[in-house]
LOKE-912184 format. One line per 3 residues: number of its first residue (from 0); for each residue x, y, z of N, C-alpha, C, O. Coordinates in steps of 0.05 Angstrom, whole numbers, plus 5000, padded with zeros to 4 digits. Last residue first. Example, Ala and Ser with C-alpha at 12.3 -4.5 7.8 and 13.67 -1.06 7.14 Angstrom:
<pts>
1> 5257 4955 5142 5273 4979 5143 5258 5001 5157 5268 5023 5161 ~ 5264 4886 5156 5246 4910 5156 5264 4934 5156 5285 4934 5169
</pts>
This chain:
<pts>
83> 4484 7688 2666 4488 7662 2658 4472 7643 2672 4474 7619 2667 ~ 4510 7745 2668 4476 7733 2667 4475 7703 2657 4461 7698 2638 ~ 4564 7747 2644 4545 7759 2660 4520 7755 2660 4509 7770 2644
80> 4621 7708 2665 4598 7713 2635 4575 7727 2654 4570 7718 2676 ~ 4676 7707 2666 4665 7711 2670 4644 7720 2656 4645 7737 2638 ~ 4737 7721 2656 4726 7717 2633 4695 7704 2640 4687 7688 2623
77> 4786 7717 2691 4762 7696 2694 4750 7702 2676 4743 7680 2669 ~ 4820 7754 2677 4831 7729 2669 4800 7709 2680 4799 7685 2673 ~ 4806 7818 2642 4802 7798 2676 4804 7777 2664 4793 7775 2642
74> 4860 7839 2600 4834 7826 2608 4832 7820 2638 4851 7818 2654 ~ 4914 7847 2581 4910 7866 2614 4867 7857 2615 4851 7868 2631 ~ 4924 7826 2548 4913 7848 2539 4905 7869 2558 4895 7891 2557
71> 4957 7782 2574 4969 7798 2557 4953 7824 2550 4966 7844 2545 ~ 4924 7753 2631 4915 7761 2600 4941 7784 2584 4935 7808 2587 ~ 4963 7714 2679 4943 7740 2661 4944 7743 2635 4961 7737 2619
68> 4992 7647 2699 4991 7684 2678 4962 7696 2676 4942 7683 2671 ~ 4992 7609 2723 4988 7637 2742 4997 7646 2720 5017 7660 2726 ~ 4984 7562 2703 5003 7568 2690 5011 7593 2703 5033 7602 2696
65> 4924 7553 2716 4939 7536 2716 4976 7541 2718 4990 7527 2732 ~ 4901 7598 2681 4900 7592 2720 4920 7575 2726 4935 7582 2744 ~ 4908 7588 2640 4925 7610 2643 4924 7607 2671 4944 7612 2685
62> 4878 7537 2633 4902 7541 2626 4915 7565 2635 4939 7562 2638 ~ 4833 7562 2639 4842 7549 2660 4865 7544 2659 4877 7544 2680 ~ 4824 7600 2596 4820 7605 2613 4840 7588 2643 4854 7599 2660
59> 4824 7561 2559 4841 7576 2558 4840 7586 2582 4861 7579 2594 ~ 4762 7525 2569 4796 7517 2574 4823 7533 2578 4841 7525 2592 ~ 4727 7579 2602 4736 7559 2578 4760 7549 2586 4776 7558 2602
56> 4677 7560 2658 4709 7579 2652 4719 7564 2629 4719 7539 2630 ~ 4649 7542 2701 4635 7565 2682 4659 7580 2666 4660 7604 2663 ~ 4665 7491 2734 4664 7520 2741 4657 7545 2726 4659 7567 2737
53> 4658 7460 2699 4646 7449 2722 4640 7478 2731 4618 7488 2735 ~ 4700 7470 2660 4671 7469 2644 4655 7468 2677 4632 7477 2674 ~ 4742 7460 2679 4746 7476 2667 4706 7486 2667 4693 7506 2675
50> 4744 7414 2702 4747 7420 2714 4734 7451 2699 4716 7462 2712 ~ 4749 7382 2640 4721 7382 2659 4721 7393 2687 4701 7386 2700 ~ 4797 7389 2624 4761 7400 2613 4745 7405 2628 4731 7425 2632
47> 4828 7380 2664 4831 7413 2659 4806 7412 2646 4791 7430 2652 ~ 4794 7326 2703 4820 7325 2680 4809 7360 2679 4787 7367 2688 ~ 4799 7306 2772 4775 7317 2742 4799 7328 2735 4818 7336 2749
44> 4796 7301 2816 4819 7284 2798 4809 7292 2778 4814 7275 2761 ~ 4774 7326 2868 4767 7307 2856 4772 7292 2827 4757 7276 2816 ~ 4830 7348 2882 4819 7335 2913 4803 7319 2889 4814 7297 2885
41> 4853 7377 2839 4862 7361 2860 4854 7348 2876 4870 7334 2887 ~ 4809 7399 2807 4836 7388 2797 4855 7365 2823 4865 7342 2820 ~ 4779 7422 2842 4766 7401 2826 4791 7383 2823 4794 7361 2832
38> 4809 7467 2867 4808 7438 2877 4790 7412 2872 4785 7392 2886 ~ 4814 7499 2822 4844 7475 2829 4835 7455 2846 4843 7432 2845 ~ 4771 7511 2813 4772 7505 2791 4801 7474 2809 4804 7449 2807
35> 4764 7542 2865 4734 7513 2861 4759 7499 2834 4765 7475 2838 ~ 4788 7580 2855 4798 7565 2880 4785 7536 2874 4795 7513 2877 ~ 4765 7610 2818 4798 7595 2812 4794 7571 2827 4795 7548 2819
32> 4725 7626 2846 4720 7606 2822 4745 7599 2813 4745 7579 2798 ~ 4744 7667 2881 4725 7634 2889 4729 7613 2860 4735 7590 2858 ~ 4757 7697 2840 4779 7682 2862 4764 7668 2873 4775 7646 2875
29> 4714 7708 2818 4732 7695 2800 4748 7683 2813 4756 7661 2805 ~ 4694 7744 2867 4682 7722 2856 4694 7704 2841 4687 7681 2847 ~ 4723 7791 2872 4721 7760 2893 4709 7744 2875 4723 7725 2871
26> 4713 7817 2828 4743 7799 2829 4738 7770 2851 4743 7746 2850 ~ 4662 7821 2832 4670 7804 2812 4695 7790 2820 4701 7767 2821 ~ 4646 7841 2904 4657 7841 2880 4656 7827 2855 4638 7812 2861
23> 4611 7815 2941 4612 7836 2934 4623 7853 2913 4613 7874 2905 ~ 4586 7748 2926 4611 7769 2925 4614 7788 2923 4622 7793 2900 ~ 4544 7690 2962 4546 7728 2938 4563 7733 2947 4567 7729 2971
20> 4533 7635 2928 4539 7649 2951 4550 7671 2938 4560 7673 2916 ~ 4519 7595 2892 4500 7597 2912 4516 7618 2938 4511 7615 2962 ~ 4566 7590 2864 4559 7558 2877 4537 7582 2899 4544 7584 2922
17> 4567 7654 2858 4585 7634 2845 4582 7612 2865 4598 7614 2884 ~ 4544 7724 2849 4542 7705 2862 4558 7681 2841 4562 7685 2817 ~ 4550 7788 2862 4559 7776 2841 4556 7742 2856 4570 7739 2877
14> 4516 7850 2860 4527 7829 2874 4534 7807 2858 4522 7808 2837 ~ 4493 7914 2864 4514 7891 2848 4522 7875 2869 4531 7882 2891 ~ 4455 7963 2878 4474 7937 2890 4480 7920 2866 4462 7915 2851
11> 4395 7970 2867 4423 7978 2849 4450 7973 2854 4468 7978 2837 ~ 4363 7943 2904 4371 7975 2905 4391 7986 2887 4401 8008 2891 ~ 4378 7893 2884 4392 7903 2919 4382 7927 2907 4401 7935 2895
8> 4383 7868 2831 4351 7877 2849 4353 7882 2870 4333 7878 2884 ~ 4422 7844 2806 4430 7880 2808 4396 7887 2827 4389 7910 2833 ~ 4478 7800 2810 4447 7809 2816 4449 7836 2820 4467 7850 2831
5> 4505 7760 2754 4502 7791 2770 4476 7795 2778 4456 7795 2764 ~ 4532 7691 2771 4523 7710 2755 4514 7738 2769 4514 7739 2794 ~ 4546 7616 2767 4550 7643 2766 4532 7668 2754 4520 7666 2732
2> 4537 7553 2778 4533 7578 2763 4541 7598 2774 4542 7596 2799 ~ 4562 7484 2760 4558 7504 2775 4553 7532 2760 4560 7535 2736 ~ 4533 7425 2750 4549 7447 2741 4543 7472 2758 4521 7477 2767
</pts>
């Protein structure tokens, strides 16, 4: 399973790391973690659970990746867990 999460020990730097590599941002980061999510889905045939769960993202979640909508509440659609 893969992890995610915020490193803040740069000097107060935020960095946001996802499979062992840092994102200056969150957003980048969620956009790595879409990207991992579809090509579980496609290249290694893993059903929406377990694609879902591989990448640190609830089902709803992947469903909305799946489907390219956003959150109605204007949420970040990766739902991203912080210290995980």
């Amino acid at each position: 399973m893969t992890r995610s999460h915020r490193n803040e020990d740069r000097g107060g730097e935020h960095r946001w790391t996802f499979n062992g590599v840092e994102y200056p941002t969150r957003k980048l980061m969620c956009e790595a973690r879409r990207a991992e999510y579809v090509r579980l889905l496609d290249e290694e045939g893993m059903n929406f659970t377990q694609a879902a769960h591989a990448v640190g993202v609830s089902k709803r979640t992947g469903k909305a990746w799946r489907n390219g909508r956003t959150r109605a509440t204007g949420r970040n659609e990766c739902m991203c867990s912080i210290g995980s």
